[in-house]
N, C-alpha and C positions, 0 to 999 in steps of 0.2 A: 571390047578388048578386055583382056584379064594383066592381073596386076604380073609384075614382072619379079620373078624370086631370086635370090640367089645365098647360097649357103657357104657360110665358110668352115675352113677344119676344124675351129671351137666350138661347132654347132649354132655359131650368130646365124637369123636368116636374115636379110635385109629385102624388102620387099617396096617397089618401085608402083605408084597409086597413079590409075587411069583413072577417064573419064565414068567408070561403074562408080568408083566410091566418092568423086567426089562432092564435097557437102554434108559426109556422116561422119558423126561424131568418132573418134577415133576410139573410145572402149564398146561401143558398138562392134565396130570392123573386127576387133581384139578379139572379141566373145565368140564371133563367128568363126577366124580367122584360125585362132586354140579353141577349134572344137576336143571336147574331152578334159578341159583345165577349169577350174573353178574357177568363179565368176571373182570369188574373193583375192583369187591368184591374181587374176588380170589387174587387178586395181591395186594392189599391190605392187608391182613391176610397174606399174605408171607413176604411184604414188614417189617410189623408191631411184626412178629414174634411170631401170633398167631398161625402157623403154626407150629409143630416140626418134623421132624425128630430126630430119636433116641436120643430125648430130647435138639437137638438141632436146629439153624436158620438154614436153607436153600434157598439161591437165588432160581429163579426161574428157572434159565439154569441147577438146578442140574439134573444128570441122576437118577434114582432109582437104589438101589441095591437087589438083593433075601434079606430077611430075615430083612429090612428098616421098622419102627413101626414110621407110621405117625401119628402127634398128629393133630386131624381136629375138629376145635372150632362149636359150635351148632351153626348150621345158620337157619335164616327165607329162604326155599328153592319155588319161584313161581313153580306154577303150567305151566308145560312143554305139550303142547298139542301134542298128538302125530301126526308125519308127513306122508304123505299119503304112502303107502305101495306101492312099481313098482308092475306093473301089472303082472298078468302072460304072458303075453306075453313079454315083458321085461325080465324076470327072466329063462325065456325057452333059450328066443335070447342069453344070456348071458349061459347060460350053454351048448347052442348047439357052443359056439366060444371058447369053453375049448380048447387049443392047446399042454396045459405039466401039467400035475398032480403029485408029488411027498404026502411026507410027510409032508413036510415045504415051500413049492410053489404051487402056479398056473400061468398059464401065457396062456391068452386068445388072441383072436385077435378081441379087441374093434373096435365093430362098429361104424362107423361114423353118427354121431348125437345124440351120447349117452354119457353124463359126464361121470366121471370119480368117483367124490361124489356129492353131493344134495349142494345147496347151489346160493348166487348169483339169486333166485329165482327160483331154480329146485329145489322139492325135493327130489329127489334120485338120483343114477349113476347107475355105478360098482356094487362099493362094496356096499351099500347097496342092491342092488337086489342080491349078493351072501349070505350077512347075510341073507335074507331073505329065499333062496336055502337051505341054510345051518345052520343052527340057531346053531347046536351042535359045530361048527368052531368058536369057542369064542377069536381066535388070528387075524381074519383075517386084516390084514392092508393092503393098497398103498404101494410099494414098492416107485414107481416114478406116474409121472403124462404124460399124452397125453391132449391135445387140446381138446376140444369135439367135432369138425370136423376132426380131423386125427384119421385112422383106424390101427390097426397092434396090433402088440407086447406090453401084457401091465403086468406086475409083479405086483403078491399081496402073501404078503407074510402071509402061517399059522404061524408060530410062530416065535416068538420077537429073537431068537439066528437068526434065514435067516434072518429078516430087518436088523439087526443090521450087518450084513454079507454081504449084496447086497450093504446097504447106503456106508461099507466103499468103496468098488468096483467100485462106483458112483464117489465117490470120488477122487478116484487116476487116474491119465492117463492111459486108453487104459483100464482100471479094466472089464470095461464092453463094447465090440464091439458092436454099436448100427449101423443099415443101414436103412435108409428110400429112397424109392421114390419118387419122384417130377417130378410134369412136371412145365418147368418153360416158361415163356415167350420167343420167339422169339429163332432163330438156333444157337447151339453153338460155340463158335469157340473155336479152341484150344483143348485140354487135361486137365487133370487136375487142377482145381483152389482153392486155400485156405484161407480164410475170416478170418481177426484176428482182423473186427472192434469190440469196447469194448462196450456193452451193456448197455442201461438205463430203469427204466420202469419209467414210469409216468404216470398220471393222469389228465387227461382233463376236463373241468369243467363240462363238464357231468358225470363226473366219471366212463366215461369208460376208463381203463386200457390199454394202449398203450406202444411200448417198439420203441426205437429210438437209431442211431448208436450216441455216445457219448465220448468224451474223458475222460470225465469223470466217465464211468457206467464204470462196469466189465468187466474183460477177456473175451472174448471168441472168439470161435475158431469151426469152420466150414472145411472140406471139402468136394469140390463139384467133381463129376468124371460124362460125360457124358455117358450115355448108347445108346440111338437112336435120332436121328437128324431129325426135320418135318421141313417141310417151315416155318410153325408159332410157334414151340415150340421145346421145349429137355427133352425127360425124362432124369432125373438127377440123380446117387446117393448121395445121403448128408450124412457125417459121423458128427455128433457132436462132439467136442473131448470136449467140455464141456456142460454145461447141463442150459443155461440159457431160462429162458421162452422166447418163438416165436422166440428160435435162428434162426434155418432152415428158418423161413419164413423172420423175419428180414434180415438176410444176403444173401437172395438169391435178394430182393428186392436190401437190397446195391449195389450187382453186376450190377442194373439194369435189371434184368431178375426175376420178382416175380413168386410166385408159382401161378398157374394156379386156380381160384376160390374163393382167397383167398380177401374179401372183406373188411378189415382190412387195407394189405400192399400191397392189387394188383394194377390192374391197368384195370378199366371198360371195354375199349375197346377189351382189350384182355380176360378178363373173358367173354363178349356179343360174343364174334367170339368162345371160348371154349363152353356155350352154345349151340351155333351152332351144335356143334359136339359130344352132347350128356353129357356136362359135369355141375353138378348140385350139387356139392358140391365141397369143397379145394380139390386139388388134391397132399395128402398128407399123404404118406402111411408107417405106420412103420415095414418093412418090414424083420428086422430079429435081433437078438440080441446071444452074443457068451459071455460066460464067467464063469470062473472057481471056485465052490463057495471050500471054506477052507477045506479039508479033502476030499476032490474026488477026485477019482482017472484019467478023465477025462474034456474036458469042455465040456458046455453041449451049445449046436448049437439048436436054433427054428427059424425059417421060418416061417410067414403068409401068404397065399395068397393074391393077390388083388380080392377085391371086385369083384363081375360081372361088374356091372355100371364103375369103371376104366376100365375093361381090353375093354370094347364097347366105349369106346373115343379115345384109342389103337389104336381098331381097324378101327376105323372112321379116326387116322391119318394117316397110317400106305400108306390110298390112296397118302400123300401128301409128306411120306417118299424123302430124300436128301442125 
């Protein structure tokens, strides 16, 4: 269903919230809603309480509810150019990486080198090359997010009851079993290890985005389990048990053993010797996710494969095997 409009002769719109939006935050809906108005406008008119909900203010952290009659003031909207369409090549790639289809899910296995959404100077990912697929899919959202160089497991949810369903899963410990692969630097030793430094992002005066271990940042929490052992590396399993950006590749870095490619938090010599050996992108792979959504009767288990191009660095190590 789409939201219900109606305009009156002052230019008010009042706008009646179905089962699409509900659950999102309402300067969310706003920003989409005034495509063409600046984001600063929108939070202003919430802020100022030209905005109403069922005639009354609403912060801007509110969620929406079914049947919510927003009151939305006549704005001067710019002219919004449209963004370049992914190619069909793009949009094939992405629907030949389909991995689970239901009624209220998809969950593909994202190629590596392919965002996730447009943005940051791309204009597409994902999900827009599915809207594009799919045009009659008028719920589809990001459930979570991948890197644009890591491949694997990626959730997008058709409708707003599964986001709202998966985000709280996200949420809670263990909600959502997530496994990736890693090849990380140099042989491991040991069994099992578990990373609990607490997370920061920051920003460099180039304004590229960086995340650092800090006493200060966030929880998180990493473990690592070795799978095969080379002279110059270890494929690793990494479980996240929380969900902060470049955890995996930050805390593998912490341990001193970065992920293999990763030219962010690696380390040259060792990404120039993986080269070597056939490796040309992170080697960073989300390899399987396990979790229970509300009302099934089981959980539901997906697997991605690896790439061709990893399993041929594999097997280029495989000579060097320990």
């Amino acid at each position: 269903m789409i939201e219900q409009r109606e305009q009156g002769q002052s230019g008010i719109e009042w706008v009646e919230i179905t089962d699409r939006h509900e659950g999102q935050r309402i300067d969310n809906f706003l920003v989409n809603y005034l495509k063409g108005v600046p984001k600063s406008m929108v939070y202003r008119i919430l802020r100022t309480g030209e905005v109403r909900v069922n005639k009354g203010r609403a912060k801007p952290a509110y969620r929406l509810q079914v049947g919510d009659r927003i009151r939305v003031p006549p704005m001067r909207r710019g002219e919004t150019p449209a963004a370049p369409a992914p190619s069909r090549q793009v949009v094939d790639l992405i629907n030949r990486s389909i991995l689970y289809e239901d009624n209220g899910l998809l969950i593909i296995n994202k190629p590596s080198g392919v965002a996730v959404h447009g943005g940051s100077g791309l204009s597409y990912g994902v999900i827009e090359a599915l809207r594009v697929a799919r045009p009659e899919a008028v719920g589809l959202e990001l459930v979570h997010r991948l890197d644009r160089d890591t491949s694997g497991c990626l959730m997008i949810a058709k409708k707003r009851s599964v986001l709202r369903a998966l985000h709280t899963l996200l949420r809670e410990n263990h909600g959502v079993d997530k496994r990736y692969l890693a090849l990380v630097q140099g042989p491991w030793r040991g069994g099992e290890r578990r990373v609990t430094a607490a997370l920061k992002k920051n920003v460099l005066l180039s304004g590229e985005r960086i995340v650092r271990v800090g006493e200060d940042g966030k929880a998180s929490e990493t473990l690592f389990r070795p799978l095969r052992r080379y002279a110059t590396a270890t494929l690793v399993e990494a479980m996240p048990l929380t969900g902060r950006t470049h955890q995996i590749r930050v805390h593998a870095a912490h341990l001193g053993q970065p992920i293999a490619g990763d030219d962010k938090y690696g380390e040259d010599d060792f990404n120039a010797l993986m080269r070597e050996r056939g490796l040309r992108r992170l080697f960073l792979h989300a390899a399987s996710l396990r979790f229970t959504l509300p009302g099934a009767d089981q959980a539901l288990e997906i697997h991605a494969p690896l790439e061709p191009d990893l399993e041929q660095v594999l097997t280029a190590l495989n000579k060097e095997a320990i």
